[in-house]
C-alpha positions in Angstrom: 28.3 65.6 40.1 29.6 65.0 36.5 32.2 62.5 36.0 33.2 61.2 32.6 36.0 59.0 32.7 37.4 57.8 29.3 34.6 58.4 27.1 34.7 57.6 23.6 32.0 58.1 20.8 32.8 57.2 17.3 30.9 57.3 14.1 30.9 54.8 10.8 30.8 57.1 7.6 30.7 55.3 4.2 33.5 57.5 2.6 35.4 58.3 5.2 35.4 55.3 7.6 35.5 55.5 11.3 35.3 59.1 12.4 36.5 59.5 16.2 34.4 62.1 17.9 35.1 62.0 21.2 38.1 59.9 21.9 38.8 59.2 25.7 38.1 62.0 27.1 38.0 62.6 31.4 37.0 65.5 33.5 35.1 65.8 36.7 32.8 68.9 37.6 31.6 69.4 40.7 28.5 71.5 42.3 29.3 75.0 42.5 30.9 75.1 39.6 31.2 76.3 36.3 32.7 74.0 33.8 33.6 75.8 30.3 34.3 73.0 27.2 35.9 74.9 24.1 36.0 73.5 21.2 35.9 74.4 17.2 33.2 73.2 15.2 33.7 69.6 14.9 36.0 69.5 17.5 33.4 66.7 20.0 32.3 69.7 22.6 28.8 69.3 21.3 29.1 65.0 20.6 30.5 64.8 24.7 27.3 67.0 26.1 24.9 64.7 24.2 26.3 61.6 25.8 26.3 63.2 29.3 22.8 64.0 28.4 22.0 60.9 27.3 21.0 62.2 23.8 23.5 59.5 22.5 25.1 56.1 24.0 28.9 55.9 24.5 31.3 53.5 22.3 33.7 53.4 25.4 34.3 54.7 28.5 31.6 55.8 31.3 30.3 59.0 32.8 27.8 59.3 35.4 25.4 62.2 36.2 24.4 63.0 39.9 25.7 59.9 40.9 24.0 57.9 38.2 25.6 56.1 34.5 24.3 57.4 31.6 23.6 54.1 29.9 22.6 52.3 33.0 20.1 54.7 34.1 19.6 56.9 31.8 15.8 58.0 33.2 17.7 59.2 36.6 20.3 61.2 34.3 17.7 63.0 32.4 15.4 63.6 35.7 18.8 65.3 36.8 19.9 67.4 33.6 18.8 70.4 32.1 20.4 70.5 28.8 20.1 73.5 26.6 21.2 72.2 23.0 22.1 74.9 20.6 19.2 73.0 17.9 16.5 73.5 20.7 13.0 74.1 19.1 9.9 75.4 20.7 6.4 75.1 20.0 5.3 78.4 18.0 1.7 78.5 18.7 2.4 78.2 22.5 2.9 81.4 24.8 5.9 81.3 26.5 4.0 80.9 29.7 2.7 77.5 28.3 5.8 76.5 26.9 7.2 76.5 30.4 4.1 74.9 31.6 4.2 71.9 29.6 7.7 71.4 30.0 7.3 71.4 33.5 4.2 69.0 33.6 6.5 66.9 31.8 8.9 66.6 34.0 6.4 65.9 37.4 5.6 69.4 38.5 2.3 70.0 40.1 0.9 73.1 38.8 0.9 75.2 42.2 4.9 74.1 41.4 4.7 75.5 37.8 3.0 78.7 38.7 6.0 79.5 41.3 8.9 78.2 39.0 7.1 80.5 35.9 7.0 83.3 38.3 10.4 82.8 39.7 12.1 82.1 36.4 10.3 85.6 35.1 12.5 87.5 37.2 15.6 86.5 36.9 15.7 85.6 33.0 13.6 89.0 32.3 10.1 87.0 30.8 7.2 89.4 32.3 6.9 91.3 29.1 6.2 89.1 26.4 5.4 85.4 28.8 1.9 85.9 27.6 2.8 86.4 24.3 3.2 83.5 21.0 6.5 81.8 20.3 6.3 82.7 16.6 5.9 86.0 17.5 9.8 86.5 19.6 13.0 87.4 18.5 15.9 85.5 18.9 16.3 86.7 22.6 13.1 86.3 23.6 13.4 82.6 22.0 16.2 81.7 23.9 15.0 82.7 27.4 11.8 81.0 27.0 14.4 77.6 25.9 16.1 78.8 29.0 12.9 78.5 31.1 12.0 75.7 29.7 15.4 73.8 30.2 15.5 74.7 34.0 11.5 74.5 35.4 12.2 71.4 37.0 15.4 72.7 38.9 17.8 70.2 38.3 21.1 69.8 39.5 22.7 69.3 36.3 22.8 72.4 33.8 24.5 71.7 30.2 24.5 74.8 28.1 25.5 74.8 24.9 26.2 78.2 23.4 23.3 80.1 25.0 24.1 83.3 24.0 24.6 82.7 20.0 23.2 85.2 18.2 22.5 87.2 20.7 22.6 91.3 21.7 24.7 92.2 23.8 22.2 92.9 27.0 20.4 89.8 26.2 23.7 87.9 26.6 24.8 89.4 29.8 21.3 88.9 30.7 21.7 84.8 30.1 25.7 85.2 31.5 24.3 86.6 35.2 21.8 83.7 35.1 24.0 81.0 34.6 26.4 82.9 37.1 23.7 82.8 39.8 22.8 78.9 39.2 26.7 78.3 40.3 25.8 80.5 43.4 22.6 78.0 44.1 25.1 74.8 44.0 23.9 73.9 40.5 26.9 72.1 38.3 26.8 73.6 35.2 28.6 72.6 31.6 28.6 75.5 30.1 29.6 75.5 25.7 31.2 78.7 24.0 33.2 80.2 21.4 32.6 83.5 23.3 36.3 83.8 24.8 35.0 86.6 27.0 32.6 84.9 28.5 34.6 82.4 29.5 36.9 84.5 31.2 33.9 85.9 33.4 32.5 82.9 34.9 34.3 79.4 34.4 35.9 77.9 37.2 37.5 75.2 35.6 38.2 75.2 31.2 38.6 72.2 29.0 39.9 72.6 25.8 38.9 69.7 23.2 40.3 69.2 19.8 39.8 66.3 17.6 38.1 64.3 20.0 41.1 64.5 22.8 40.8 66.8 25.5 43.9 68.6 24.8 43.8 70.9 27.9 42.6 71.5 31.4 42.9 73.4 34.5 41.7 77.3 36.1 41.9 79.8 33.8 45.0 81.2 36.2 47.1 77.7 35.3 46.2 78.1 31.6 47.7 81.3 31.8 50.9 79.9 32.9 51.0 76.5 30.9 50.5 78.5 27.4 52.6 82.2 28.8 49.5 83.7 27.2 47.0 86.2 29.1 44.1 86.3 27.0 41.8 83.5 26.5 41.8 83.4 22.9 45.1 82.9 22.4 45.4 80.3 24.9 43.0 78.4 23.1 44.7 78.6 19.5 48.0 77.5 21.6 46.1 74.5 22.8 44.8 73.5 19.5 48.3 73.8 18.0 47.8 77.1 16.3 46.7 79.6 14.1 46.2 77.6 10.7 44.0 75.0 13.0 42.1 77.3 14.7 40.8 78.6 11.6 
């Protein structure tokens, strides 16, 4: 369902010249599956979910979304993606049921379809209590279910998540966690972005490890285990990286 196969993004800074972001990087994932991409800040994570979303064109290499190329059609990509960025802003004076509305409208939904996706996407995400309430009015859980909502209406195939439980309390989180969990169990394919080591453990199929651009590690959670001789997810990931004095 995702395949990126070489991808390359790289930036032009005045001072410090061409900055590689994402530098060949190749992974499949497939539906039914839970895809985790770790990275430290800077590392690309964030740089490779915006070109499978189409947020940003490639420099090199391809990748193709439900069976379509991200630069060649980039409309049938986004019709196919849901992608929860971690900068995602909603409209304050909207309720939460509107905010779902519109994005739903916007993406083709009849409104007998928007009533039953609002109503479905109250249960499982935990909305009833404040979907009639304001945006400017939420905290920061509230906020990110109703992003959440928003992201998914349209039921697409293709779920990126980037950090969706930042910031958040801990029922919140596991709230969000059991919701992405279930959208594996519907055959969705879902990217899912963390620094949340515990979470990873939980619900990724497959981990990718990126740093620097380069995917520098790949494979179950069981095989990273063996690879690194570590049991605990954070460490693996310092291993990968190439230690302590990077990681930080």
């Amino acid at each position: 369902m995702i395949e990126a196969r070489n991808l390359t993004k790289f930036f032009h800074d005045k001072k410090r010249g061409e900055i590689r972001a994402v530098d060949n990087v190749s992974f499949t994932c497939r539906p039914g599956q839970i895809y985790g991409l770790l990275g430290a800040n800077g590392a690309g994570k964030t740089t490779t979910l915006r070109l499978l979303a189409t947020l940003l064109r490639p420099t090199g290499g391809s990748a193709t979304v439900a069976g379509f190329d991200t630069v060649a059609n980039p409309e049938r990509v986004r019709a196919s993606v849901g992608f929860l960025a971690t900068s995602t802003a909603l409209y304050s004076r909207l309720t939460a049921r509107e905010t779902i509305a519109y994005f739903g409208r916007l993406n083709g939904l009849t409104a007998a379809e928007v009533a039953e996706r609002t109503r479905r996407l109250a249960d499982e995400l935990d909305l009833h209590e404040f979907l009639d309430r304001r945006v400017d009015k939420f905290s920061t859980g509230m906020k990110q279910k109703t992003s959440i909502a928003r992201t998914v209406v349209h039921d697409p195939a293709v779920l990126i998540f980037d950090e969706p439980t930042i910031g958040l309390d801990v029922m919140t989180a596991r709230n969000i966690v059991r919701f992405v969990r279930d959208c594996r169990t519907r055959g969705k394919t879902v990217i899912y972005s963390t620094h949340v080591m515990s979470e990873v453990e939980k619900i990724c199929d497959v981990i990718g490890i990126i740093h620097q651009g380069r995917l520098v590690a790949e494979g179950p959670l069981a095989d990273l285990r063996l690879r690194f001789g570590e049991q605990d997810m954070e460490e693996i990931f310092v291993r990968a990286i190439g230690g302590e004095e990077v990681a930080a």
